[in-house]
C-alpha positions as CSV (number, residue, x, y, z in Angstrom):
1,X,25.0,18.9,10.0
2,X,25.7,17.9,13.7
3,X,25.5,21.8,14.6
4,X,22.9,24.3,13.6
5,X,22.5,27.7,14.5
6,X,19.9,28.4,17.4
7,X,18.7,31.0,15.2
8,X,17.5,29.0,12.5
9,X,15.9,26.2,15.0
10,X,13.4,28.9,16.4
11,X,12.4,30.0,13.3
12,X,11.6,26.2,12.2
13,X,9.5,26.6,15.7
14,X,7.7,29.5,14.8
15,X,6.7,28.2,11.6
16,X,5.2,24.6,13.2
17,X,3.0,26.9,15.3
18,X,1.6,24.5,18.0
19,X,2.1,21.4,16.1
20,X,4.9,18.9,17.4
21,X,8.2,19.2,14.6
22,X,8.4,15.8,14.9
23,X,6.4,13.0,16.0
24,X,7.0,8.7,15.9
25,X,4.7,6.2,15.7
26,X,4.6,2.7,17.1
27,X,3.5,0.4,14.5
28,X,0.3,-1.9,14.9
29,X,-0.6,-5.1,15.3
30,X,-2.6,-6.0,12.4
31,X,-4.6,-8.6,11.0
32,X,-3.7,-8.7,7.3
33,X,-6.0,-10.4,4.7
34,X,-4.8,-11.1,0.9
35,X,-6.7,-11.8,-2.1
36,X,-5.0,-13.1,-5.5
37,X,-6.9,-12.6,-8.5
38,X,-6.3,-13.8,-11.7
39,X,-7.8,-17.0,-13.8
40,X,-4.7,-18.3,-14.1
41,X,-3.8,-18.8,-10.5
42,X,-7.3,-19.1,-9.9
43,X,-7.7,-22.0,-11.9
44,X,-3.8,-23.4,-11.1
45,X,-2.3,-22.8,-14.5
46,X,0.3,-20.9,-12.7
47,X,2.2,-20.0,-9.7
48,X,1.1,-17.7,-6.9
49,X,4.5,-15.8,-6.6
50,X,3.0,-12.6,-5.6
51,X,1.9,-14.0,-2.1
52,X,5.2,-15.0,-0.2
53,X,6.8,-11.6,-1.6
54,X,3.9,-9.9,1.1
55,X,4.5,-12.4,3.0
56,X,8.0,-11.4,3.3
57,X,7.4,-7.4,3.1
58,X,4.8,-7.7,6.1
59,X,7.0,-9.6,7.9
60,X,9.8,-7.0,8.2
61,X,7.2,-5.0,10.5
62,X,6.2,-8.4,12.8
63,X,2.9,-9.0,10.6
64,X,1.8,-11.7,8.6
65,X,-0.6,-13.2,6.0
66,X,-3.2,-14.2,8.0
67,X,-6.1,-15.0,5.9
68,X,-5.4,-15.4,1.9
69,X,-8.3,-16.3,-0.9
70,X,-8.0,-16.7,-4.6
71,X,-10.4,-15.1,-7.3
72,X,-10.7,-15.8,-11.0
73,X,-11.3,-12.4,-12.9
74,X,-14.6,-11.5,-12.4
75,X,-15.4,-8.6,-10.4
76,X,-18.2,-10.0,-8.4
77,X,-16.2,-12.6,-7.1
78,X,-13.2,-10.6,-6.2
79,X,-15.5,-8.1,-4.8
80,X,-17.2,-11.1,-2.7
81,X,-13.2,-12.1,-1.8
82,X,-12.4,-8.7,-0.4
83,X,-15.9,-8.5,1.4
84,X,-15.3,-12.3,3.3
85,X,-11.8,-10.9,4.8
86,X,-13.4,-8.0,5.8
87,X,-16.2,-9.4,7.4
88,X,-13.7,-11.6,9.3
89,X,-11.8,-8.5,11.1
90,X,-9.1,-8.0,8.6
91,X,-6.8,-4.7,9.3
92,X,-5.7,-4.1,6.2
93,X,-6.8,-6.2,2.8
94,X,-4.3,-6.5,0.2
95,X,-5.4,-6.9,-3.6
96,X,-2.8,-8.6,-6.2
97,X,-3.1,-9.0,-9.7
98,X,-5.7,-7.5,-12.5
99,X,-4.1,-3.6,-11.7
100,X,-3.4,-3.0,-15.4
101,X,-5.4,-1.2,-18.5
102,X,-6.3,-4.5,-20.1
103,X,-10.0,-5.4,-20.2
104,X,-9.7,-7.8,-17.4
105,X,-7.9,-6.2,-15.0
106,X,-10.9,-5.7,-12.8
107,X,-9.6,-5.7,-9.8
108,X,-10.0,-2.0,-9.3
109,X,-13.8,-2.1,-9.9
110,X,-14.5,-5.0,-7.3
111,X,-12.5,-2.8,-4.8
112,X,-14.9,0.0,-5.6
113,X,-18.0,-2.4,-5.5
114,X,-17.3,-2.9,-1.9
115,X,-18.5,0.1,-1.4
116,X,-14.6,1.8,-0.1
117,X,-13.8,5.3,-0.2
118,X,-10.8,5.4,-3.1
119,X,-8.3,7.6,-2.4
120,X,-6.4,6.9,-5.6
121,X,-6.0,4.4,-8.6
122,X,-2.3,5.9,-10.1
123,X,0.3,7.2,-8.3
124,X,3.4,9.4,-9.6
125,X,5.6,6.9,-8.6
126,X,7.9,4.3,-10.7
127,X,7.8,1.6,-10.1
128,X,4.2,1.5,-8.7
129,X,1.9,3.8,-10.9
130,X,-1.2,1.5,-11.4
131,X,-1.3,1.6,-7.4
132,X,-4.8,1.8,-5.8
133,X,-5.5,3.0,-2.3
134,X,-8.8,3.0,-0.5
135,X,-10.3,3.0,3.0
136,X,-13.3,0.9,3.4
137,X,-15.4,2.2,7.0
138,X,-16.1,-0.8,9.6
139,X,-17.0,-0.2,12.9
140,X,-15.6,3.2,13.2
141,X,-12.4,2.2,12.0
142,X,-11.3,3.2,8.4
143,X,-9.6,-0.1,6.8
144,X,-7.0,0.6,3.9
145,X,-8.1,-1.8,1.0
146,X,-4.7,-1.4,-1.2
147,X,-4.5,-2.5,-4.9
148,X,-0.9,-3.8,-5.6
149,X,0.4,-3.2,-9.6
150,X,2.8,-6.2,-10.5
151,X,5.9,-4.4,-10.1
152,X,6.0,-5.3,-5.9
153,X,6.0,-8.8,-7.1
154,X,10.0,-8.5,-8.5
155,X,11.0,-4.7,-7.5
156,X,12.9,-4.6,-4.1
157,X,11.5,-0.9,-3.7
158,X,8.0,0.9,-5.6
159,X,4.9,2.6,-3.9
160,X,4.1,0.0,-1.7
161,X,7.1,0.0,0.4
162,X,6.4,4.0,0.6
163,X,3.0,3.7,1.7
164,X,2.8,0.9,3.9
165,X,4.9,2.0,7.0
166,X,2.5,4.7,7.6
167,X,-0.7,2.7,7.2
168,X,0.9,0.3,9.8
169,X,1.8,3.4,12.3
170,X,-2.0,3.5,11.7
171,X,-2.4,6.7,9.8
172,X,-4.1,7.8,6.9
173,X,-3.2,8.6,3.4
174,X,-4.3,11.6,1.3
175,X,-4.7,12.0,-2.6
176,X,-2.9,15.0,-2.4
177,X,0.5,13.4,0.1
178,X,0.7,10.7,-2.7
179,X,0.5,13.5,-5.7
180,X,3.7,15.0,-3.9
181,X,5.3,11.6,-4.2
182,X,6.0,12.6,-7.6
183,X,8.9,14.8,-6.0
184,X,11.7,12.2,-6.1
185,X,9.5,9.2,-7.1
186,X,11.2,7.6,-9.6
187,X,13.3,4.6,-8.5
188,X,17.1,4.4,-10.2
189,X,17.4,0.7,-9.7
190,X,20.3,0.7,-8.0
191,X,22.9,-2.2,-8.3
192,X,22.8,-2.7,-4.5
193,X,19.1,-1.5,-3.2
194,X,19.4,0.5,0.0
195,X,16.5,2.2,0.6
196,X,15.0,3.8,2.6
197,X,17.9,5.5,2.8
198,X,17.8,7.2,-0.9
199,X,15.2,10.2,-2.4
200,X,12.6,7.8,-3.3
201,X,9.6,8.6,-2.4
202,X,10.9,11.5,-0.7
């Protein structure tokens, strides 16, 4: 409604206490680092599709790729992959490929092996459940190290659209915000997709 009663405004007050009811945040400039695993693109059987879709996504918020590498399945030398972008300033380090159950879709363990706090691997949200969020501690600064399931690669909307506008306003995620993404998390796959402005993720 364009009206509400006075009434009901100063009880939303006294029920924030001293904390702000609303607050908005200018988004960051960040250096964003990208690493594809997969023996199959590693090894240039196939396509790297996954990349320009990022690419694209980051874009929308005046970021970029700026530093991309390629692994083959092993989780040393994704590990090592994640490790080189981070050692070269990277923001934010996005993981693509290997997100799965099957034997080696690894790519959650090399993120791990870097030593990053994980925050979750699964999320209540379709499409988007095999989703992986971690921070990895630099410098004082807490970088989010984010595992992306294959669903962002063809999906106009999943968890990674929900997640990253906040991570680019430069706050952080908790396990129990992205458990209450279950409420409204399932995308209808609309003919026409218009979110944000629809309850997913809500």
């Amino acid at each position: 409604p364009l009206v509400i009663e006075k009434k009901i405004m100063e009880e939303v007050r006294a029920a924030a206490g001293d904390q702000p009811l609303l607050r908005i945040l200018p988004y960051k400039k960040m250096k964003v680092g990208v690493v594809t695993t997969g023996s199959e693109v590693f090894h240039g059987r196939i396509k790297d599709t996954f990349t320009p879709v990022l690419d694209a996504k980051l874009r929308a918020f005046g970021l970029q790729v700026d530093e991309h590498r390629l692994s083959d399945d092993g989780t040393e030398h994704t590990r090592a992959a994640i490790a080189e972008l981070l050692d070269l300033g990277m923001d934010m380090v996005l993981c693509t490929g290997g997100m799965s159950v099957d034997p080696d879709d690894r790519t959650p363990a090399a993120i791990k092996a870097t030593g990053a706090r994980i925050v979750t691997y699964g999320a209540p949200v379709l499409p988007g459940a095999m989703f992986l969020l971690a921070y990895y501690e630099q410098g004082g600064r807490q970088v989010p190290i984010m595992g992306l399931p294959g669903c962002v690669m063809y999906s106009p909307a999943t968890i990674f659209d929900i997640i990253l506008p906040r991570v680019i306003a430069g706050t952080e995620w908790t396990r129990r915000e992205i458990r209450r993404l279950g409420i409204g998390g399932l995308c209808m796959e609309c003919r026409v997709c218009h979110y944000p402005v629809c309850p997913f993720g809500k």
